[in-house]
C-alpha positions in Angstrom: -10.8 -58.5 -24.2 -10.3 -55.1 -25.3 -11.1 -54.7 -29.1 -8.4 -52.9 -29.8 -6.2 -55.0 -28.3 -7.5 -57.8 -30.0 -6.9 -55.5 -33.9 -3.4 -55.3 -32.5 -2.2 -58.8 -31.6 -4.1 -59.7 -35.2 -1.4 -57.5 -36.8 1.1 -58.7 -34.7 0.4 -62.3 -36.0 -0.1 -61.1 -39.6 3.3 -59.3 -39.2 5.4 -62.7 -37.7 3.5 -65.2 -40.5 4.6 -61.8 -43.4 8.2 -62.2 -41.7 8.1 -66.2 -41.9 7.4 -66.2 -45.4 10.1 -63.5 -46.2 12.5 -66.2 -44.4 11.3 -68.7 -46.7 11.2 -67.1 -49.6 15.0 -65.7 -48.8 15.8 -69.0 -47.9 14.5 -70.4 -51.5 16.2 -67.7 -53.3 19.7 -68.8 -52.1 19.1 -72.2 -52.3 17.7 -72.5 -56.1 19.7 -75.2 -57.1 17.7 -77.1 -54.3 14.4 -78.3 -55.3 12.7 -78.9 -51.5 9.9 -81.0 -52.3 11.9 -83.3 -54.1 14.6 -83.5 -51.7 11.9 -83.9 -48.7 9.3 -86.0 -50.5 10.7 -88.3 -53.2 14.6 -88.2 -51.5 13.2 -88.6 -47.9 16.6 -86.7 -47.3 16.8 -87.1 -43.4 19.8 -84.8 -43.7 18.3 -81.8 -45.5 15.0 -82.3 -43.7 17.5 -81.6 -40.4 19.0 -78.4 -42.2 15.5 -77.3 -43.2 13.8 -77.4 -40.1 16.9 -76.0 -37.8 16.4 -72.8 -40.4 12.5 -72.5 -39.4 13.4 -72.9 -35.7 16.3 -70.1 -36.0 13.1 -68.2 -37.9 11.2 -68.3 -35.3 13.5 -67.6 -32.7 14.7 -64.4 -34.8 11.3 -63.2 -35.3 10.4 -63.7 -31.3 13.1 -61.4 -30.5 11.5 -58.4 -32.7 8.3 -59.1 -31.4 9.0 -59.6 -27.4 9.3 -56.9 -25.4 7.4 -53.9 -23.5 4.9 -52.1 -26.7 6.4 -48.7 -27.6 3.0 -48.1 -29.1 1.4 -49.4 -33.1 3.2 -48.0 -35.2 6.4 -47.9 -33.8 6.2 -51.5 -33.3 5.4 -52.4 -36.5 8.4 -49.9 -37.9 10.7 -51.9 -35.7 9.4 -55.2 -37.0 9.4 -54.1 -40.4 13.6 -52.8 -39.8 14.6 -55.4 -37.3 13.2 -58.7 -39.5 14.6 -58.5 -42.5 18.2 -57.9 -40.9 17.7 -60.9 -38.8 16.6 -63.0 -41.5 19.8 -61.6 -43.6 21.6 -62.6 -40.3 20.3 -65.6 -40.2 21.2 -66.7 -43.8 24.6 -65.5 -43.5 25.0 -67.8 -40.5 25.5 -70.8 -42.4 28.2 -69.3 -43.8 30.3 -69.8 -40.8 29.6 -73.4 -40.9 30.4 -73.7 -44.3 33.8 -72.2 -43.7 34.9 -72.3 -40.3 33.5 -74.9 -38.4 33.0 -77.7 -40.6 35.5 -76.2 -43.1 37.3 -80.0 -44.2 34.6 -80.8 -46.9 31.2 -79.3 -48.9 28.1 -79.1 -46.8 26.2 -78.7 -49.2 27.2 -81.8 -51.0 27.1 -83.9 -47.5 23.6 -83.1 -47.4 22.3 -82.9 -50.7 24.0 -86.1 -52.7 25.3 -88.3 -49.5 22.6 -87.3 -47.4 24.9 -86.8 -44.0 22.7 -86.6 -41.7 25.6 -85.8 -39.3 26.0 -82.8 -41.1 22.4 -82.1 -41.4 21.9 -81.6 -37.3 25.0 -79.2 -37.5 23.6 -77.1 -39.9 20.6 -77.4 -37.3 22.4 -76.7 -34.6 24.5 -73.2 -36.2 20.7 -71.9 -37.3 19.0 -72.5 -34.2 22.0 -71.2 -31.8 22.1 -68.2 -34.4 18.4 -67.8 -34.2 18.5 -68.0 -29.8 21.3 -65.5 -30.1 19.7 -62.8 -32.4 16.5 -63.2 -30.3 18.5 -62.1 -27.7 20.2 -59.3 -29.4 16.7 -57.6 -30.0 14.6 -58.5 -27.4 16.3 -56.5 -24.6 16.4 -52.8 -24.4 18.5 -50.0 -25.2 20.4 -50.8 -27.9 19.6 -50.7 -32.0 21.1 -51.9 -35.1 24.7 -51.8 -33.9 24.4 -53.9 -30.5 22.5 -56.3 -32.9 25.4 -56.6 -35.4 27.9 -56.6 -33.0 26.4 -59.7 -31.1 25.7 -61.5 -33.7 29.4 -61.2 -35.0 30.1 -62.6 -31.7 28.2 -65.3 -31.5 29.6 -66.2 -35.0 32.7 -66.3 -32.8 31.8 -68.3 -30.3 30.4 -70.9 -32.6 33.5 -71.0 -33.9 35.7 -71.5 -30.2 33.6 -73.6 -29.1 34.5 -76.0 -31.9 37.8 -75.6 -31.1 37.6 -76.2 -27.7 35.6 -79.3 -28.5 37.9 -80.9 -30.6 40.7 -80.1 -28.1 38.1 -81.9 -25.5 37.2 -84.8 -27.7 39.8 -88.1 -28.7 38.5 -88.4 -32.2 38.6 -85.6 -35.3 35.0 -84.2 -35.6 35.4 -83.6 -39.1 36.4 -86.9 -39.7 33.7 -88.6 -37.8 30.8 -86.0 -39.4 32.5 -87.2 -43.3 31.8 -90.8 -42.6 28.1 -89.9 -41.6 28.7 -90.6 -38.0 25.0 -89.4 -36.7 25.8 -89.5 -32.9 29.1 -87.0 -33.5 27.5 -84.5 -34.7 24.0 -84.9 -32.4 26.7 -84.4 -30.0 28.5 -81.2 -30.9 24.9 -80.2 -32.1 24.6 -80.1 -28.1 27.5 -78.5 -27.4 27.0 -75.6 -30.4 23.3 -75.0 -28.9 23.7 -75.0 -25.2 26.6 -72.4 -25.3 24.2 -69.9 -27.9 21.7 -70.2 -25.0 24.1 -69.3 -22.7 25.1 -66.0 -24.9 21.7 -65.6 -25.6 21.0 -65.1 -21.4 23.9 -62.9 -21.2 23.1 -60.8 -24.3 19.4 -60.7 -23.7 19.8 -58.1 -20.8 19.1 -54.4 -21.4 21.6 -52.6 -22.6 23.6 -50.0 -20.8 27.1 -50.0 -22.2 29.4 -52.0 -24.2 31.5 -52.6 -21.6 29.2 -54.3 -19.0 27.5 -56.1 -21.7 31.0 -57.5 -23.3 32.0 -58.2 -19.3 28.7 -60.2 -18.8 29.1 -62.3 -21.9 32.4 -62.9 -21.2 31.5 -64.3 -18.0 29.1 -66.5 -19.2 30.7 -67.8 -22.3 33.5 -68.9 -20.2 31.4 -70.5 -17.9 29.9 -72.2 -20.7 33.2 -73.1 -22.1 34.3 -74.9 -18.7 31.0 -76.6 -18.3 31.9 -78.3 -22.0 34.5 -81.1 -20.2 33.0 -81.4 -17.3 29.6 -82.8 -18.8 31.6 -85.1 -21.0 32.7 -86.5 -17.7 29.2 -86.5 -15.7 27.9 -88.3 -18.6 30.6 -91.1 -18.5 30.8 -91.5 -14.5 27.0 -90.7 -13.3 24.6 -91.4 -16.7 26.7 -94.3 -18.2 28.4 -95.9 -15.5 31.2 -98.7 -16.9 31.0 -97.2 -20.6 32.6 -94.5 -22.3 30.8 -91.5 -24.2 33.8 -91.7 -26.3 33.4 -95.3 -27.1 29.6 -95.3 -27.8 30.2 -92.9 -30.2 33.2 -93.5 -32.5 34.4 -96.9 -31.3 31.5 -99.3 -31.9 30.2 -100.5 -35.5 26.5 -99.0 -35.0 27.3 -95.3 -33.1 25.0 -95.0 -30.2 22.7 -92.4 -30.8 20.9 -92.6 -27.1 23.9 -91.8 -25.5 24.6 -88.7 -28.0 20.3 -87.6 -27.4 21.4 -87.8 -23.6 24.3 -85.3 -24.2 22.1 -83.7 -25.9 20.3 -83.1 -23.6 22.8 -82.0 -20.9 24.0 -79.8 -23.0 
């Protein structure tokens, strides 16, 4: 291996462990009401545990989209790096903020996860960082466009969080909010799903190099809606092809004990 080569991916790892412990430490900033050991160690809070680790995944994601990509040379690397992380770990941050008051908008996340220990909620707030962090890596990691393009599909993909909620409760026979309240687990593993395989979708169609806004806004249009449409239709290969003579609907609102195998395997679909 060349040496200098091997200087520079050093100071390319230095730079994403810098950027992970600027997430952290932004992270613990807004959250200092929130002592983490004690909610992870002496709690065993499942719920914030779920929150917790979604943010570190929607980290990483972030910080592989400022690192990925054809080298424009040392320095110029680094400057992007050192201009590019810190808005996405802004980004990221800000994200939740969409969940507080859009999505799951009918009660306090924070208190769902910090006194009753929802772990419904917990792998929603999962869900919105991760799909954030997939849809900012996607922002930077293609060519050709800067801070704007990043700005402008993040804003989006706030958006689509958001319809895709909709749609799902339009697709869905129970209230999600209601079902997420009364700590339903498999409810919200399942829109967790939903939330996640749509940002990947957006993250394929935003991930391209950029030539102008109105292919880019065409292509993501495309594939959101595709996304969209695929939403029912797995609902309905789960409950005629996976789980033959049940319901998904039943296995996870209308029985005592929700069944979280069936929501893992929609999951998974999704």
């Amino acid at each position: 291996m060349n040496f200098d080569n091997l200087i520079s991916a050093i100071i390319y790892l230095v730079c994403c462990y810098f950027l992970f412990w600027l997430g952290k430490l932004v992270y613990d900033l807004i959250h200092r009401d929130i002592n983490v050991n004690e909610e992870l160690v002496k709690k065993d809070n499942c719920a914030f545990a779920l929150s917790l680790v979604g943010y570190y995944f929607g980290l990483v994601f972030a910080i592989g989209g400022v690192i990925v990509g054809d080298s424009a040379g040392l320095i110029a690397d680094l400057i992007d790096i050192f201009i590019y992380g810190p808005i996405a770990i802004i980004l990221l941050n800000i994200s939740t903020l969409t969940n507080d008051k859009v999505i799951l908008y009918k009660f306090n996340n924070k208190k769902e996860i910090i006194k009753d220990q929802n772990a419904g909620t917990g792998v929603v707030e999962l869900a919105i960082y991760l799909a954030t962090g997939m849809i900012i890596f996607g922002a930077i990691s293609g060519e050709g466009g800067g801070i704007i393009t990043l700005l402008a599909f993040w804003a989006i993909g706030q958006v689509s969080f958001i319809i895709t909620g909709y749609v799902y409760n339009l697709i869905t026979p129970y209230c999600l909010h209601d079902e997420i309240e009364k700590d339903n687990v498999a409810a919200g593993i399942c829109y967790a799903g939903a939330i996640i395989g749509v940002a990947n979708i957006v993250r394929h169609a935003i991930g391209e190099d950029f030539t102008s806004w109105g292919d880019s806004l065409l292509t993501l249009g495309c594939f959101f809606g595709f996304g969209i449409i695929l939403l029912p239709l797995i609902r309905l290969f789960t409950d005629k092809v996976l789980l033959p003579g049940a319901k998904l609907t039943d296995e996870i609102v209308n029985q005592e004990k929700p069944n979280l195998g069936a929501a893992l395997l929609t999951l998974f679909l999704t």
